[in-house]
N, C-alpha and C positions, 0 to 999 in steps of 0.2 A: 175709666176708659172713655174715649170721646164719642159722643154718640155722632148718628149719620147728620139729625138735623137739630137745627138749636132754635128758639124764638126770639125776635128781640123786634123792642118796640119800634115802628115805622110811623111818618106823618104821610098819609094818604091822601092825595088831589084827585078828584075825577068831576069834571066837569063844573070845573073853580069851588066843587065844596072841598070844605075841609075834615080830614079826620085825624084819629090818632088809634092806631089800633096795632095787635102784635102780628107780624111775619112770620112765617118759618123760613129759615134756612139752611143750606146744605152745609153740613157738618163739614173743613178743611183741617188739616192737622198733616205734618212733619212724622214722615215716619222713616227712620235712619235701618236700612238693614245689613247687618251683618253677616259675615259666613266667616264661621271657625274661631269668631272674636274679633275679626278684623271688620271696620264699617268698609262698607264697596260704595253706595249709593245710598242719598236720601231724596226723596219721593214727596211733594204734598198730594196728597190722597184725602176721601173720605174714608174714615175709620171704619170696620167692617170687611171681613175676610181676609185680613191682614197676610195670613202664612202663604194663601193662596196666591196674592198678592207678589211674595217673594219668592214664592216656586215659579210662578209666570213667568215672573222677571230674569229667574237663573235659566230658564228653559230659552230664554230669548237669549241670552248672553251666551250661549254653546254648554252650560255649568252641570245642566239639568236633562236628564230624558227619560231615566224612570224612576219608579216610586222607590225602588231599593236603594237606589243613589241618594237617596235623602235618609239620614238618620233622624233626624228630629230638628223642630222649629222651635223657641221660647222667646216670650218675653224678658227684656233684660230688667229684675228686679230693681237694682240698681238708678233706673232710670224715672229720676223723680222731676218735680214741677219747680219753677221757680220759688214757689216757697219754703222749696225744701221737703214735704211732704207727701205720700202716695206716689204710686208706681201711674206714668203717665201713658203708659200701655203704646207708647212711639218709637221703641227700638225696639229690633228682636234679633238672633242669629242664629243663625239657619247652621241646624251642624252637618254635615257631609258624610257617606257611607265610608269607611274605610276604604282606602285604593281609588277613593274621586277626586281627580286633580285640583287642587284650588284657581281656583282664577287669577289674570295675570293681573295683578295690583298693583299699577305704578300710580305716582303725582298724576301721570296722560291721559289713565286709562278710568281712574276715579268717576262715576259719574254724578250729578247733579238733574236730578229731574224735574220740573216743573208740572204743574194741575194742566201746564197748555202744550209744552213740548218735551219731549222724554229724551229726546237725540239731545239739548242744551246740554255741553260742556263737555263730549266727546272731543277726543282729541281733531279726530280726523274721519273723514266719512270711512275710510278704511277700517278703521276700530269698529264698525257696526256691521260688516260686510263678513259675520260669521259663518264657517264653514255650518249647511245643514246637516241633521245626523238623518235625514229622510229628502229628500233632493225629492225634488218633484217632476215627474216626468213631463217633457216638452209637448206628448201629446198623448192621450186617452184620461181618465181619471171619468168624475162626474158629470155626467149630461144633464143642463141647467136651461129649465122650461122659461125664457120673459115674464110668461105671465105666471108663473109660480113668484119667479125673485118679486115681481110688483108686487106681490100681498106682504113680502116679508116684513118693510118698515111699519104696517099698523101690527101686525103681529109684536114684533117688539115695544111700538107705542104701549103697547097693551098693558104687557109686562111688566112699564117703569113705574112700579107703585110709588120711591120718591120720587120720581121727576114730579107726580102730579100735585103734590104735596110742595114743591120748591121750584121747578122749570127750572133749577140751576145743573142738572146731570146730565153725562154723557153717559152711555150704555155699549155695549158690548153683547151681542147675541149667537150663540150657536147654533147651528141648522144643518138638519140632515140634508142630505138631499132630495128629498122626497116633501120638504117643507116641516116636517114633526121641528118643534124648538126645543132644542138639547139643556140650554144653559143659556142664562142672562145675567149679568152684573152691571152695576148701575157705580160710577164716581166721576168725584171733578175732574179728573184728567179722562181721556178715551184712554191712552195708553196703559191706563192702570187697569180700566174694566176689560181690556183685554189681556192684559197678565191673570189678572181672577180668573177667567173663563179658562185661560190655557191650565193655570196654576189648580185648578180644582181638574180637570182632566186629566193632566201631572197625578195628584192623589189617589184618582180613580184607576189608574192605570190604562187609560184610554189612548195614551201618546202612540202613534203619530193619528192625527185626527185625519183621517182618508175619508174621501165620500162625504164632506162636511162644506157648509159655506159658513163666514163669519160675516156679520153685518156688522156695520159701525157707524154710532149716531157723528155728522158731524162729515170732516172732510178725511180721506184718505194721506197720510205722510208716510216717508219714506218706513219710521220704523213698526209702524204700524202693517207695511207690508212684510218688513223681516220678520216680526213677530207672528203673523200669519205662516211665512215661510219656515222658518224655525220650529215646526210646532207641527207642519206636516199638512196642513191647511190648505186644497188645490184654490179655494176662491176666494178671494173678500169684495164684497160691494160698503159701497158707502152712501150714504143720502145727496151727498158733498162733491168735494170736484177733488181729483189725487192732486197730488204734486206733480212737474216733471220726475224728479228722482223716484219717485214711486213707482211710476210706469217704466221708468229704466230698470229698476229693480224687479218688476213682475215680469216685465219681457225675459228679461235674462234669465228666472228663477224658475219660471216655464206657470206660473200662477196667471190665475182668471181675475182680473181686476176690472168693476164694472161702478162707475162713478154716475151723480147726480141720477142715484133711484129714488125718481117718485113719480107717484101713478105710475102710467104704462109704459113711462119715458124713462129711459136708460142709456149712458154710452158705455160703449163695451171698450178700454182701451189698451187692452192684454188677453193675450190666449181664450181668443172671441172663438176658438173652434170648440171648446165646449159648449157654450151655448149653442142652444137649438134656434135657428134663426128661420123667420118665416121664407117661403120659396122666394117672395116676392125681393128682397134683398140680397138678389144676386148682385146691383152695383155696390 
């Protein structure tokens, strides 16, 4: 199976000396996933929580909401290396509970996902614009302190045991509201470390995650807020800046979406009435 990080030898310049010495780096690797035998999507991810991975991912796509709806995850034996040899541990399929609809598998609806964008090779932004099975209400949910979210991003720095080891990972964090950290996963894509997070909550029977904020190393994208939404998620912030379509997406979906968190500085630019805003910010 592929591990998360590999070494490979690097020539080193710092201050015109020269060196030769070994790197680590973040483990990439093609993981094709299945449901019922049929591939739907393939993913470059780092290797590491793979099912969790494809329960995230069914959960975002309308497929998935509770743990009985999943029969079982396996690797596909069959799936060996160019040389013909060993099981390369990068396809799996996901089997479905009896009486779970399959997903609708056209040529259109096929996805192709990438380590940087998870939306690539949607037919149409309509295709992602799934119905939620927990709709978020447009107002009450969690009351969210500034200066709580401001601790969140060391908090998760904390937690990225490889990022410190590679700087090459994006991360994916869960939070109560109260600040406790639920869940962290760390891969090359954000999209995927947030399929982990959902996709091990999925297992735990924790879905819909009410009362919870998601942090996301990196910028906010549209699917990254359906995947929040899907999932039952009232907030995500990001370190980063959203997209337009993210924020049209939060607006409408009734979600607290709060971009470029770091230090005490924050924009709020959706469903800012959960946040607790000081008096002084009545303009």
């Amino acid at each position: 199976m592929g591990r998360v990080t590999e070494r490979r030898r690097v020539v080193r310049i710092r201050d015109g000396a020269v060196s030769r010495r070994a790197d680590t780096l973040v483990g990439e690797e093609p993981l094709e996933i299945r449901v019922n035998g049929r591939a739907i999507a393939v993913t470059m991810r780092t290797p590491g929580d793979d099912f969790a991975l494809a329960a995230g991912f069914l959960v975002s796509e309308g497929v998935l909401g509770r743990p009985e709806e999943l029969a079982r995850i396996t690797y596909c034996a069959g799936a060996q290396g160019p040389d013909g040899s060993g099981n390369t541990y990068n396809v799996l399929d996901v089997r479905l509970a009896d009486g779970v609809p399959l997903p609708d598998i056209t040529l259109e609806r096929n996805v192709y996902t990438t380590s940087s964008c998870g939306v690539c090779g949607k037919a149409s932004l309509d295709a992602v614009r799934t119905t939620a099975r927990w709709p978020l209400p447009l107002t009450g949910g969690p009351r969210l302190d500034p200066g709580l979210l401001a601790e969140l991003p060391d908090r998760l720095r904390s937690a990225q045991r490889v990022f410190d080891r590679t700087g090459g990972l994006h991360a994916a964090a869960l939070f109560a509201a109260d600040g406790r950290l639920l869940d962290v996963r760390e891969d090359v894509g954000r999209h995927n470390a947030v399929d982990k997070v959902v996709g091990r909550a999925l297992e735990q029977g924790l879905l819909p995650l009410t009362d919870t904020v998601l942090l996301v190393s990196g910028r906010a994208s549209f699917e990254l807020v359906q995947k929040a939404v899907m999932a039952g998620i009232p907030a995500l912030a990001a370190v980063s800046a959203p997209s337009s379509l993210a924020v049209d997406l939060a607006e409408e979906s009734g979600l607290t979406l709060v971009g470029f968190l770091r230090g005490t500085s924050m924009n709020v630019y959706a469903g800012a009435d959960r946040v607790i805003l000081p008096e002084a910010a009545a303009v």
